[in-house]
C-alpha positions in Angstrom: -13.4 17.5 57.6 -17.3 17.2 57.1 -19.2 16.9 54.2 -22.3 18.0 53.8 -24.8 17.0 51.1 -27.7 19.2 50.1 -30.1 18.8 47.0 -30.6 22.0 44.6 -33.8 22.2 42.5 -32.7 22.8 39.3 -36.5 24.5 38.9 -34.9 27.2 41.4 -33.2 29.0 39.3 -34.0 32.1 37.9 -34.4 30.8 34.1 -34.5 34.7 32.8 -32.0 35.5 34.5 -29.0 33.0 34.0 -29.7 33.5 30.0 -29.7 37.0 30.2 -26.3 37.0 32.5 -24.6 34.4 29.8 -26.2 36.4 27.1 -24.4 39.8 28.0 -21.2 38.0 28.4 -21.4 36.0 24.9 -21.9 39.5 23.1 -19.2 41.1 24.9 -17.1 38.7 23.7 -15.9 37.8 27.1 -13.9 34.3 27.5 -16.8 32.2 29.8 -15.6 30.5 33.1 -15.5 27.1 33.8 -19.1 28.1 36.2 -20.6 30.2 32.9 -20.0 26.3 30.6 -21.9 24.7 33.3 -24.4 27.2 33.7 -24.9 27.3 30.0 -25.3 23.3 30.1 -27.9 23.5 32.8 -29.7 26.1 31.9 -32.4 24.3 29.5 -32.9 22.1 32.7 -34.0 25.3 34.8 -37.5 25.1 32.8 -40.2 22.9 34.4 -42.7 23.5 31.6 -42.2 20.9 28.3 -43.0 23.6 25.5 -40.8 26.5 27.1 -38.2 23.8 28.1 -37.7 23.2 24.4 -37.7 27.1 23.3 -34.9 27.5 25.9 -33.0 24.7 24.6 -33.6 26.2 20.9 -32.8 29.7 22.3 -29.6 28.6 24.3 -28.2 26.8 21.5 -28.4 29.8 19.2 -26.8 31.9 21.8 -24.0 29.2 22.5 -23.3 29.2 18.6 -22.4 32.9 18.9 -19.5 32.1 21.4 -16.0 32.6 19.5 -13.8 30.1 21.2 -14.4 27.4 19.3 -13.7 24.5 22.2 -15.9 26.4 24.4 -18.7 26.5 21.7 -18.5 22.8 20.8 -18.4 21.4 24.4 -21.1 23.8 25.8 -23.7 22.7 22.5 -22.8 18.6 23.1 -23.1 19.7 26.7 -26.7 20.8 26.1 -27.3 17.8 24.3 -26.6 15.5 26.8 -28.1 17.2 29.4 -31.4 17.4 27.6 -30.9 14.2 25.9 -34.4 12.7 27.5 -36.6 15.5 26.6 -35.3 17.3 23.7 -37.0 17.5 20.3 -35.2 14.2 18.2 -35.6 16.2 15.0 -33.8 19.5 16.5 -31.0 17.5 18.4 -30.0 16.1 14.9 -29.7 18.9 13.4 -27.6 20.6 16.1 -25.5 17.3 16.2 -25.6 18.1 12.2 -24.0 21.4 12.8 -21.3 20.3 15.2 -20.5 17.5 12.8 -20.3 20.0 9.7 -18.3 22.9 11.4 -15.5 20.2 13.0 -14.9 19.3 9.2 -15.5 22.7 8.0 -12.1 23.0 10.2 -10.2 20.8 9.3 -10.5 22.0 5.3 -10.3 25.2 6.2 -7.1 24.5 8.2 -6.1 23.2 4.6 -6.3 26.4 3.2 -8.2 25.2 0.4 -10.0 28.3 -1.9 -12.3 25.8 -3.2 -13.3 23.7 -0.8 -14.0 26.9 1.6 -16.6 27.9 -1.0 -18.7 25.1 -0.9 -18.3 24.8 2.8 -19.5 28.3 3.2 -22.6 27.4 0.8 -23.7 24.3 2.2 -23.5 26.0 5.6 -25.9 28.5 4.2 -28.2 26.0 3.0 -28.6 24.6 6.5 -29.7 27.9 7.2 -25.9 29.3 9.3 -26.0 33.0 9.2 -23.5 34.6 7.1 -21.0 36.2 10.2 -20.2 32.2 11.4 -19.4 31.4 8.1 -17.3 34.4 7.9 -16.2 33.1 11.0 -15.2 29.6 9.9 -14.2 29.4 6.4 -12.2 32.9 6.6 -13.8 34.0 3.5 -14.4 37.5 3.5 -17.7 39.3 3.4 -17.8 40.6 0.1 -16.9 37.1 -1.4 -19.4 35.4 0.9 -22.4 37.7 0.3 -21.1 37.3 -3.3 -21.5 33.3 -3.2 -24.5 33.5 -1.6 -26.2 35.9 -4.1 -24.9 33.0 -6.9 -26.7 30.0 -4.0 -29.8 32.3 -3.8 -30.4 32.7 -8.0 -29.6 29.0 -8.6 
């Protein structure tokens, strides 16, 4: 047996091209591999320049909220956030630590079943500024009602 060690510049990569790869599969709804998770962890690291590194990490978050599998979603955004722990924006990381935070105990409610407790989940994810299809997504409210509370969160 004979191991061979060889470094990879992560600056390599073709940046464009790994988000649009992971993109296509997000909104095909595909399941992602265990090689797509570490791609999509990695993939802010692919930018050598400071102001596009952080509009990659700001754009791969987004798309890595769009993934439906839940477990995949959660462990591809913390991995993101510990990858780019040393250079990304403090403000932005606490809000996407904010978000993970707020959907794992949108969950357990919801798992409740609780009518009420949906509904104010469902607008204090719309305050934060969640688009309407996750909370459709997590609270299992459906659209009408949503668009419905959100009209009431909107005239308040």
């Amino acid at each position: 047996m004979r191991i061979q060690l060889e470094q990879i510049y992560l600056s390599k990569f073709d940046t464009d091209l790994l988000y649009s790869e992971l993109k296509a599969k997000v909104m095909a709804k595909e399941r992602l591999s265990d090689e797509d998770i570490m791609r999509f962890i990695i993939l802010p690291l692919t930018q050598p320049d400071k102001k596009r590194k952080q509009e990659l990490i700001e754009n791969t978050v987004s798309l890595a909220k769009q993934i439906e599998d839940d477990a995949q979603q959660a462990f591809i955004l913390a991995g993101i956030l510990t990858a780019t722990n040393k250079f990304i924006d403090p403000e932005y990381s606490k809000k996407v630590k904010e978000w993970l935070k707020m959907t794992k105990v949108a969950r357990l409610l919801i798992d409740e079943g609780r009518e009420e407790e949906k509904i104010e989940i469902a607008k204090s994810m719309y305050s934060e500024g969640i688009g309407i299809e996750i909370i459709e997504r997590v609270t299992k409210l459906p659209m009408d009602k949503i668009k419905e509370l959100l009209s009431e969160v909107i005239l308040a």
